[in-house]
N, C-alpha and C positions, 0 to 999 in steps of 0.2 A: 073317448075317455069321459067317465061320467063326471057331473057338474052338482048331483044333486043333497051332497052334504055340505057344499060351501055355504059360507054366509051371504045372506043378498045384500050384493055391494053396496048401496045406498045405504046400507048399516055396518060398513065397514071404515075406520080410520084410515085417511089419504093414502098410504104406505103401502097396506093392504090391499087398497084397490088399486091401486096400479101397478102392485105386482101378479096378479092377480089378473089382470087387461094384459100384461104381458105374456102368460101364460099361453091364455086363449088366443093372442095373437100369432103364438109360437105353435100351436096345435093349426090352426086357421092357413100358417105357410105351411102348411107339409112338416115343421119340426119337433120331433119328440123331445118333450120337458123333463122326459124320464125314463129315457131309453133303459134298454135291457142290460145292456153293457157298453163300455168306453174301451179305447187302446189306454192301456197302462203295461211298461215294458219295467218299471223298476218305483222303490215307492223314494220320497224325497230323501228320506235316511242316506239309502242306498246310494243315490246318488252326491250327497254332501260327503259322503264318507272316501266315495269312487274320484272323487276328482280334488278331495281338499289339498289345499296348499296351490291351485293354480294362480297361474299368473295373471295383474290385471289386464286387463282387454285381448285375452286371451282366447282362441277356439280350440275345441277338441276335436272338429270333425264326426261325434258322435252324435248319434239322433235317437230321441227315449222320447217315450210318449209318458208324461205326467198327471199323475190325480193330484187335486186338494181342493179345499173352499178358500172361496176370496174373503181375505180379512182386508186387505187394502187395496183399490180402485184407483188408479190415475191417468184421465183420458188427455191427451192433447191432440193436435192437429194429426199428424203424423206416426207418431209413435207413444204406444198405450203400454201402462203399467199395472203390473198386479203382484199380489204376494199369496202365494198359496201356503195353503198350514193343512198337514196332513193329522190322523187320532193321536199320535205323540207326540203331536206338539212342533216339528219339523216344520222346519217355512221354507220358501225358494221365491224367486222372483223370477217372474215371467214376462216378457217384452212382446210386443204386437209393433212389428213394423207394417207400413203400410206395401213396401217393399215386398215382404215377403208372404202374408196372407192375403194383402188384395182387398183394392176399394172395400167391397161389399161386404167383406169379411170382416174388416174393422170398424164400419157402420153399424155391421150388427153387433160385437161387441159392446161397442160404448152405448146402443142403445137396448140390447135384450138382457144384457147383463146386470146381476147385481153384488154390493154385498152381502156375502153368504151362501152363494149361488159356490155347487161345485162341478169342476171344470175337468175336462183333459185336455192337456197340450201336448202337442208332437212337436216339433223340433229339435234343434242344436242345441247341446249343452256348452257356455263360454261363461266368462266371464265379461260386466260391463266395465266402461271405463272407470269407474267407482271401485275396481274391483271385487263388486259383490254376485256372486258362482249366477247364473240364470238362466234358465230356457230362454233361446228364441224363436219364440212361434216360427211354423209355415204353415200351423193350420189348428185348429181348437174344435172341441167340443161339450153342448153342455151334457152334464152327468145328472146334475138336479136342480132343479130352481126352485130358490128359498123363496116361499112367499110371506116370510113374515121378517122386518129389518133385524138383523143381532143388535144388541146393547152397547153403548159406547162407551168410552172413558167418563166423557161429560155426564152420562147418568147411569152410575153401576147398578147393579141389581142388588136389590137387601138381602139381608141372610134368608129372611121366608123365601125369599124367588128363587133363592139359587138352591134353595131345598125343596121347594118345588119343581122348578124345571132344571133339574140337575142334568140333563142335555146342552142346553144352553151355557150351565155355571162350566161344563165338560168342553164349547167352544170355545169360550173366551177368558178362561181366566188360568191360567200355568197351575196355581196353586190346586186345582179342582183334578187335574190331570196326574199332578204328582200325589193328590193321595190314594186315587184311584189306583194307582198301581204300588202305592205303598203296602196295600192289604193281601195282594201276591209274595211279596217279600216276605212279608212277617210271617206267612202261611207257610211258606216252603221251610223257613229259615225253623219254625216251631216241630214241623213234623220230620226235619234231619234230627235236631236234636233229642227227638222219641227215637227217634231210629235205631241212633249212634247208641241210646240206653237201651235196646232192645224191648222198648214199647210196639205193642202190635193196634193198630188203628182200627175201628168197628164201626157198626152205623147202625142206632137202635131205633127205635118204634119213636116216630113223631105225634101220633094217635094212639092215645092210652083209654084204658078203658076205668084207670082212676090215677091220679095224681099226685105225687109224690116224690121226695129226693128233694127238698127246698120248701121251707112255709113260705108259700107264695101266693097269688089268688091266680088261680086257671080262667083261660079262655074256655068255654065250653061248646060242644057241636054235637051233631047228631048221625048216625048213619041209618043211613035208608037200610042198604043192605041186610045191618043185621039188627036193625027193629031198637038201636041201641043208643044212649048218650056214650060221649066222648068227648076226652079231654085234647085239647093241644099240649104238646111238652113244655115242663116247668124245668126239669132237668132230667139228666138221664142217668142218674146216678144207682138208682134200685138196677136198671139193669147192666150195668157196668159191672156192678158188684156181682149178679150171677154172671158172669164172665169171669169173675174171679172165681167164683165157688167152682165153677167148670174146665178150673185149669187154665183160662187164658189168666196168665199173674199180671202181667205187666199191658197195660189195657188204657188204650184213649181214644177220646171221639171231639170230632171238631164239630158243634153242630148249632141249629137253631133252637133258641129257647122261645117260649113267648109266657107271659107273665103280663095278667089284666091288672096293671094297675097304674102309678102315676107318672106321666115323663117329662123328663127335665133336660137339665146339660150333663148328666150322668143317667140317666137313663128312659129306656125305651121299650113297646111293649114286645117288639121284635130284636131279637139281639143276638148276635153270637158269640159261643161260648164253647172252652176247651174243658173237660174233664179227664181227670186220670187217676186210675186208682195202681198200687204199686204192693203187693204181697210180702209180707218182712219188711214192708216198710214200718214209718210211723208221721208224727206231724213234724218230725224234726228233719228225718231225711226228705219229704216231702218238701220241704221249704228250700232246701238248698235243688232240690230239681225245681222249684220255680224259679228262682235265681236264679240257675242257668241258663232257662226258658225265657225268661224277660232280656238275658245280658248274652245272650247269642240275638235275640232280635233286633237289639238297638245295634249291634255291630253290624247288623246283614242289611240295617240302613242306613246306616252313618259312618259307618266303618270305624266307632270308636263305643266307648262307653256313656259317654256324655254326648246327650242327643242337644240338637238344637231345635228349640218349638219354633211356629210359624213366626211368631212375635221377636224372635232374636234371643228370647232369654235361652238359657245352656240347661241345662237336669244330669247331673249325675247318678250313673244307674250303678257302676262299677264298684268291688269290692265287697265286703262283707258288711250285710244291713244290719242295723237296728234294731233290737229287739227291748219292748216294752211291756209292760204286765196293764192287763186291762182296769182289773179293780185298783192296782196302786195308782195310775194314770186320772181312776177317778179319785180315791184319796187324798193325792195331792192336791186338786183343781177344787176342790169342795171343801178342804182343810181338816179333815174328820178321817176316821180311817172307815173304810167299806169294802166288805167283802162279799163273797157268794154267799154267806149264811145275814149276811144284814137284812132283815124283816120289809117286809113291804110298806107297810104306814113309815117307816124312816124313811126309806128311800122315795117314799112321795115328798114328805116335808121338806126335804134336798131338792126336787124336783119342782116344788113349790116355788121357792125361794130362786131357783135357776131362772123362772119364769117359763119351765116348760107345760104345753098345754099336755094334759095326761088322758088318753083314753080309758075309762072307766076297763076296757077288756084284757090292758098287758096285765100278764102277767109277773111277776118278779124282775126274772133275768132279761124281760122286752124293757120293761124302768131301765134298768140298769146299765142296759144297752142305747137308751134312747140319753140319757144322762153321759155316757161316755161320749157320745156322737156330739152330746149339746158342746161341751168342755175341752175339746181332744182334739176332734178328727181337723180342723183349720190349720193346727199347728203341725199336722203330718205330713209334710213335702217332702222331703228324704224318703227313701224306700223304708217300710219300717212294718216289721212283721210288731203287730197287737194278740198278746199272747193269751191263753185263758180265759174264755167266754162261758157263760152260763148254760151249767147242764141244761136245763128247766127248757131253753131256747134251741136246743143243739139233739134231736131225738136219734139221730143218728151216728151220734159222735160216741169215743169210748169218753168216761168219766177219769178224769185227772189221776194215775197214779198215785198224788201226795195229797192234793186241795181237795176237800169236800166242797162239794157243789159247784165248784169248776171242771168244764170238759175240755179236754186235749184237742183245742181249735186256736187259729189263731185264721186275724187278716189281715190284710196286706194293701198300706196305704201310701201311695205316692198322689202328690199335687193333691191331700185332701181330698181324695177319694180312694174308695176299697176298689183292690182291682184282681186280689183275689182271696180265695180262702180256701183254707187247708185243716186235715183233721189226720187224729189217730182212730179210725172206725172202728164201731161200733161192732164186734162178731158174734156176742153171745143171743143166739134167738130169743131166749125166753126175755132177759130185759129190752129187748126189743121187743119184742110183742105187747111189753109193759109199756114201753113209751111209747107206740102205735095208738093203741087204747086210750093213751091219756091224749093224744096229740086229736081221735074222734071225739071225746067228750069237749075239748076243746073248740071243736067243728060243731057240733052238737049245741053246744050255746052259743054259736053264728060269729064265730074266728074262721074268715072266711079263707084262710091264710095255713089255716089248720091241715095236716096230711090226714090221711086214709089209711085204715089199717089193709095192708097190701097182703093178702095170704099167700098169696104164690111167690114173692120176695122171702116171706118167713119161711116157706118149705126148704126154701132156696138155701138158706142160712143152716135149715135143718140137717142139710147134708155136711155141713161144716165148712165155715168160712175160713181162711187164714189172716192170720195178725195184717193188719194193714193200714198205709196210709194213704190218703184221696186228697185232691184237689179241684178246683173249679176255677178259672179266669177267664173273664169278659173279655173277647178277642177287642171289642169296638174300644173298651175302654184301654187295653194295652196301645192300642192307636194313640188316645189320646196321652196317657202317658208318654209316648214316643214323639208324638207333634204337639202339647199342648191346644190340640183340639176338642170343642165339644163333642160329646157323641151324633148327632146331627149332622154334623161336619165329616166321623170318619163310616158313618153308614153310606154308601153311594146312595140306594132309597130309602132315606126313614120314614116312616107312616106320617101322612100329614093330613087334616080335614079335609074333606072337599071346598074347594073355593065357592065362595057364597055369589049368590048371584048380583 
């Protein structure tokens, strides 16, 4: 077994190196550190499940050979303790008498062994006098030797570590485990609910060859192959919609977005995201299948409608949400009244006086929208669909049946942040090719955020789109909604710097 990527010990922390010297001592007897395979005849589930309820100081006369890593170590003369924790989370307690595995065999326990080290044990399954269920050894082996100590209660690991070595945050800490498999739940529990609406599920092009479906700033790449720039997905919304023009009507996708831009406790440059466009829909029936979509998930993990976040507070998702009008929301909060037709120098002077920094390149409905966010979005905990967004913003959306210069959008704000958004789309080609155009000149004076006019999406339209309504939800931020966690928290790996030297 090679040696030659280790660190040279003398530049290793105490810990290190003598696990480390333990290792090679273990290779040196004849013992493999990291065999091929171990007896395992059942995992710790199985067997807590198979025996619960027995008596204390009980035997079953059964013998199963055990996997797990040592979370806790307790050597005495005689008789040696451990506690094994298998991937979910399961513990069992393992006894080494001296009795039953033999001088030598217990010497090397208490001495080759460590925390974090994972084991197989063969033995009896009983209970001890304590009546807590246990292996008792008559013979062990190891599976893998940790060479580097786990984290203790006396020094936890900060939030960067445990999002950096999200392995480790995955050992030691319950909370890291249950949300790891809370994003299976919400997955299944999202795509029955397409099901049951007779949604058909799809999986579009990750590599675009221009970007569009969301003003967003793209990752950009290049292929060798065919001599070409390429985009990473911002959204997959252009072709979702020819999957409508193509007869697929009722159409979603669970997928990865990426989006160059800033990250925070809401957001990420990698993230995933549900879209769904729905034929005879609109933004109204749309809303209530997000509804359902969020209030079937909280129940497939809490088994109620009011979830409980990490921190103990309660979130009611249940019943019928809130619906607010965006320009009134700014109205109020500003004391003036503002609408889609309010001029732009007004809307700076408001914007002025809010103390917002203003980028010389928004446009109207970006003011207007940055102005609502300044004023509004804090106060939005309750689920609370935000109705009527600015055409000028919205290139893909239809235009308001009654309000000029409002588009048939709205989004959707639980815990003071948007977790999703929904429209009545856009099917007429030609004013979409109109607001294509204007979305490039927009790109053209370096709105980096600006779409592409997409010709093969317009042909697409050309054949005839039907009436429709579309959605988009952050699957990472439904998490958070659902746990009160940052997004960091519900990514298992979020992109993080490399560590500095």
């Amino acid at each position: 077994m090679s040696d030659e990527n280790l660190t040279p010990e003398e530049d290793l922390p105490e810990q290190l190196r003598i696990r480390r010297e333990k290792r090679a001592a273990l290779i040196e007897s004849g013992t493999e550190p990291y065999p091929v395979s171990v007896p395992r005849t059942k995992s710790l589930l199985e067997v807590r499940e198979l025996h619960a309820g027995l008596e204390i100081d009980s035997t079953t006369g059964i013998t199963e050979s055990l996997t797990g890593r040592i979370i806790f170590k307790r050597d005495t003369g005689k008789l040696c303790f451990a506690t094994l924790r298998e991937g979910d989370g399961t513990e069992l307690q393992a006894m080494f008498s001296l009795d039953k595995v033999g001088q030598e065999s217990i010497d090397s326990w208490k001495s080759d062994i460590d925390l974090g080290d994972i084991v197989s044990v063969t033995g009896e399954i009983i209970t001890s006098k304590r009546g807590e269920l246990s292996i008792l050894a008559n013979s062990w082996k190891l599976a893998s030797k940790s060479l580097r100590p786990l984290p203790n209660d006396h020094k936890p690991m900060s939030e960067e570590t445990r999002v950096r070595m999200r392995y480790v945050d995955l050992i030691v800490r319950p909370e890291a485990r249950a949300n790891a498999r809370l994003r299976p739940a919400v997955m299944t529990s999202l795509r029955d609910t397409f099901a049951k609406a007779n949604f058909i599920e799809v999986e579009t092009p990750m590599l675009q060859v221009m970007h569009g479906g969301a003003t967003a700033r793209p990752f950009k790449s290049f292929s060798n192959a065919y001599d070409m720039d390429l985009y990473l997905r911002i959204a997959p919304e252009l072709f979702l919609k020819r999957c409508v023009v193509g007869g697929i009507e009722r159409v979603f996708e669970i997928n990865r977005n990426f989006r160059n831009e800033g990250a925070d406790s809401s957001h990420s440059p990698e993230f995933a995201m549900i879209e769904s466009y729905q034929a005879y829909g609109d933004w109204k029936s749309i809303a209530d299948l997000t509804r359902t979509l969020v209030q079937n998930a909280a129940m497939a993990v809490s088994g109620s409608h009011i979830v409980t976040h990490h921190d103990g507070r309660q979130a009611d998702l249940g019943g019928k949400w809130r619906e607010i009008s965006l320009y009134e929301a700014i109205s109020e909060a500003v004391g003036q009244n503002v609408t889609a037709l309010t001029p732009l120098p007004e809307l700076k002077t408001i914007a002025t006086q809010l103390g917002i920094k203003i980028d010389p390149k928004w446009i109207t409905g970006k003011l207007a929208e940055e102005i609502f966010e300044h004023v509004a979005k804090d106060q939005l905990i309750a689920p609370t669909f935000v109705m009527g967004f600015p055409v000028d913003t919205s290139p893909l959306v239809r235009a308001h049946r009654d309000l000029p210069g409002v588009a048939e959008k709205w989004d959707l704000y639980v815990d003071g942040f948007e977790l999703a958004t929904g429209y009545s789309e856009l099917i007429d080609p030609v004013i979409q090719r109109e607001r294509l155009v204007e979305q490039s000149s927009l790109g053209a004076k370096g709105d980096l955020e600006a779409m592409q006019v997409d010709e093969d999406f317009l042909r697409a339209m050309e054949f005839g789109m039907p009436p429709m309504g579309g959605m988009g939800m952050g699957v990472d931020r439904l998490l958070m909604a659902l746990t009160g966690l940052g997004i960091r928290e519900t990514i298992l790996f979020p992109l993080v710097k490399p560590e500095s030297d």
